[in-house]
Backbone bond lengths (Angstrom), bond angles and torsions (degrees), N, CA, C in turn:
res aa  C-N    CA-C-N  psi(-1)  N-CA   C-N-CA  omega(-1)  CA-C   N-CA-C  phi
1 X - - - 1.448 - - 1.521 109.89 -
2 X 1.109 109.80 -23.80 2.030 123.54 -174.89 1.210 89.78 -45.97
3 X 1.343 105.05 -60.83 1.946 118.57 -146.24 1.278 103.62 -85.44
4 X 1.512 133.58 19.08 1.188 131.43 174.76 1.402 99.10 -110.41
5 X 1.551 125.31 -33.66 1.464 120.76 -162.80 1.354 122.37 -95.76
6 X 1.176 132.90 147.55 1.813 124.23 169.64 1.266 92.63 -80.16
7 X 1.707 93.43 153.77 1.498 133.09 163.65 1.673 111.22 -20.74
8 X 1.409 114.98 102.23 1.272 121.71 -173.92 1.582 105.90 75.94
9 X 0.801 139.57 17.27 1.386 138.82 154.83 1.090 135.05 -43.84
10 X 1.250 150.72 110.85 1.399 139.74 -173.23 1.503 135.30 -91.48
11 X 1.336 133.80 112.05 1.277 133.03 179.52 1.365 120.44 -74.44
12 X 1.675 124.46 107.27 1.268 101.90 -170.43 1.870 83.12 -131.17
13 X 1.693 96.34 141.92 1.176 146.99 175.14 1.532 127.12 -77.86
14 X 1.607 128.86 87.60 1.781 109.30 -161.18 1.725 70.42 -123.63
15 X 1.655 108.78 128.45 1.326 116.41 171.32 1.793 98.03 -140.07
16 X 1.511 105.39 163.59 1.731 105.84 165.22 1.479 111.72 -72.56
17 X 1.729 114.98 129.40 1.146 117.80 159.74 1.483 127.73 -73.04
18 X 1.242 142.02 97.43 1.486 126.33 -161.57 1.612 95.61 -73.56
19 X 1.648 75.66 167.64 1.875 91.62 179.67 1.344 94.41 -127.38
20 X 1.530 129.47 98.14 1.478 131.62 175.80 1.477 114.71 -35.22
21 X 1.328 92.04 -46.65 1.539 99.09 -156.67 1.824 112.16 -63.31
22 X 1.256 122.27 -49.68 1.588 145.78 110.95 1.193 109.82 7.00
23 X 1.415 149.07 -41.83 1.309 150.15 -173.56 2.069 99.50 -93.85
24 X 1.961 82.27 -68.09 1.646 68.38 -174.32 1.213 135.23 -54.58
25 X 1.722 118.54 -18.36 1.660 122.38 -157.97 1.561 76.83 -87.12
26 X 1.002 124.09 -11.56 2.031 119.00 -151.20 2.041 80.44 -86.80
27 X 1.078 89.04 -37.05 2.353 95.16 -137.15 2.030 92.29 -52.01
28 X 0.945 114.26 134.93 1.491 121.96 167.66 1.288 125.60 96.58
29 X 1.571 105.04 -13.42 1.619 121.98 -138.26 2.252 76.20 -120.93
30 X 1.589 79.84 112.27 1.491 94.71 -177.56 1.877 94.63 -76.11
31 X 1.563 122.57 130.61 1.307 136.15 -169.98 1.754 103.22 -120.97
32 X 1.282 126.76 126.44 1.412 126.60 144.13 1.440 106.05 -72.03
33 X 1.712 106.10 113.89 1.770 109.34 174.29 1.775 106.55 -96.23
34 X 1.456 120.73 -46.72 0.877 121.30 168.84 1.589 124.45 -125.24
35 X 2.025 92.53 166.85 1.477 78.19 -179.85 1.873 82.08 -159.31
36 X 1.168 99.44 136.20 1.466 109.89 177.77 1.546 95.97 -153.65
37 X 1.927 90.47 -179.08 1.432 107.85 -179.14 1.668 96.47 -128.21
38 X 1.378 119.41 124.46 1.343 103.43 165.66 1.206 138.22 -92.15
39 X 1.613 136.89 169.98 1.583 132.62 -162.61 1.008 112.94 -43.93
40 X 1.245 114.35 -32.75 1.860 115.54 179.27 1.384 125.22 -82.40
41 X 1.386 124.39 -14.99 1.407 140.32 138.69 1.537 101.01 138.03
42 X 1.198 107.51 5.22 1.672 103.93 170.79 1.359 132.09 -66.60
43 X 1.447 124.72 138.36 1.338 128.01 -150.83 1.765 83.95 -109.33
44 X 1.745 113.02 123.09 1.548 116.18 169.91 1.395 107.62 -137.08
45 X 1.164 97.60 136.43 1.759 123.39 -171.00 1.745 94.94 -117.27
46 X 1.507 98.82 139.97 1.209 92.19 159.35 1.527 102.73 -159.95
47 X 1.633 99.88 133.27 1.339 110.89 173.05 1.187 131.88 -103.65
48 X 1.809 133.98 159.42 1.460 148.89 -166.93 1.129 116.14 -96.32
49 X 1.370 119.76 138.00 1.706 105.97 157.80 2.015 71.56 -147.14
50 X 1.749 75.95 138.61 1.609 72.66 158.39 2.051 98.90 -137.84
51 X 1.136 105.60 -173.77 1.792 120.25 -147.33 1.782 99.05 -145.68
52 X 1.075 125.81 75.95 1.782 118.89 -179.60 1.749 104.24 -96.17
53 X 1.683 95.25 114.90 1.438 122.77 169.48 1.380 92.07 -67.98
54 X 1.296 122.34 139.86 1.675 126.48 170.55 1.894 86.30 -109.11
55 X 0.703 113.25 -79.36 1.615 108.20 161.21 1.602 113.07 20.55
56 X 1.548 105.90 -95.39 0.949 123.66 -173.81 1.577 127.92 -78.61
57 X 2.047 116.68 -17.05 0.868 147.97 -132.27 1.783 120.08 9.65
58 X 1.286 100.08 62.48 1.429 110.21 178.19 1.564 102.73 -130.70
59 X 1.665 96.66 124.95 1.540 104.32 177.38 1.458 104.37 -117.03
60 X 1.514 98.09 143.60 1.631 117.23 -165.52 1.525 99.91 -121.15
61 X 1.509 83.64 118.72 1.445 107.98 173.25 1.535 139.51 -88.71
62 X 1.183 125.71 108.69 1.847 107.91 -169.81 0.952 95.06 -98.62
63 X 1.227 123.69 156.17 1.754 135.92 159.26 1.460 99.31 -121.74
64 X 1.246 112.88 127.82 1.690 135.36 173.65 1.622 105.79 -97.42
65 X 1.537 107.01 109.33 1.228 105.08 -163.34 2.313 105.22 -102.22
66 X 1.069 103.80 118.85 1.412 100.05 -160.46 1.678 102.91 -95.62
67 X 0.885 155.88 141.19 1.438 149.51 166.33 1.653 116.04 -138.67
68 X 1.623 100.35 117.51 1.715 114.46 -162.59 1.243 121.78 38.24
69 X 1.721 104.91 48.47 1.438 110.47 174.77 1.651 124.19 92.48
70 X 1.058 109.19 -27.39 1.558 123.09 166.76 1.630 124.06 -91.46
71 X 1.719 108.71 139.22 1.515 95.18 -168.16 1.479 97.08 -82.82
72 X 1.548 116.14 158.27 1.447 135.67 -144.02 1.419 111.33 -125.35
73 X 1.441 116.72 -60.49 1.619 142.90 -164.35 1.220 121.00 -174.58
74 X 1.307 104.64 163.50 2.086 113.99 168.04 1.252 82.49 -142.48
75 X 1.331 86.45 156.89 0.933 123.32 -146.96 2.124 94.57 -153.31
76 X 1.484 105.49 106.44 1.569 97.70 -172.31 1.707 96.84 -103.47
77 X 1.506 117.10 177.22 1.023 131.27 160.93 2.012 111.67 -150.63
78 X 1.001 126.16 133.04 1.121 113.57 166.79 1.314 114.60 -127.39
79 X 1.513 137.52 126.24 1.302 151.24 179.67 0.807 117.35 -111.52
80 X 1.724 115.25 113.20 1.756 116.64 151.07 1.106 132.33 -59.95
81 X 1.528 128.68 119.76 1.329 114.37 -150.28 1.721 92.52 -110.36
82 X 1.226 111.82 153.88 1.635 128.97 176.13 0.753 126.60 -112.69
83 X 1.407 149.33 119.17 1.673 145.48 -157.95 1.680 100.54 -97.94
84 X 1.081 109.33 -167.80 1.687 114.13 -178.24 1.348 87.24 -89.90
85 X 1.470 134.22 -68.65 1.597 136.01 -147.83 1.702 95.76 -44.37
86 X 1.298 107.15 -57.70 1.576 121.58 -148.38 2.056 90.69 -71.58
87 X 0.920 117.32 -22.19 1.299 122.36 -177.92 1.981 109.40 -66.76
88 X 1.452 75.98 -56.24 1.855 87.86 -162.37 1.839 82.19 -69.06
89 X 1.331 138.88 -34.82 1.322 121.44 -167.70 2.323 100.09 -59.38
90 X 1.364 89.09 -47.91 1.764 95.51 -156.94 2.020 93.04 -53.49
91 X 0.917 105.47 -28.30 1.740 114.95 -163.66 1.741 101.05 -89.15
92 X 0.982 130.00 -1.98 1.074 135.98 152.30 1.500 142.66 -56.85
């Protein structure tokens, strides 16, 4: 990052802070996050399960995508998550 910045330059860093605690009560525990109707009059639900590797610290997210009552899609996501400690060590 040195060799990218001018003299007094500043590197600034905006990442997600996880909240463990928030993950674990979350991890397994199937969630309705949203629920709308869209302009065209369709009714979409969509539900959570998420899965936290401590291992790897990457939690995998499904979204269960429901539309007028029928299941629709998934929709995955998986995130490596970064704590503050492990941050300020790599930037060192």
């Amino acid at each position: 990052v040195n060799n990218h910045l001018k003299d007094g330059g500043l590197f600034l860093l905006d990442c997600f802070n996880p909240n463990i605690q928030f993950i674990v009560e979350g991890e397994k525990e199937q969630k309705e996050i949203a629920k709308y109707t869209t302009n065209d009059g369709r009714d979409i639900l969509i539900k959570q399960i998420m899965r936290y590797e401590n291992k790897t610290q990457i939690n995998r997210i499904e979204w269960q995508y429901y539309i007028n009552g029928k299941f629709d899609s998934i929709q995955n996501l998986d995130m490596r998550l970064y704590f503050p400690q492990e941050l300020d060590s790599y930037l060192e």
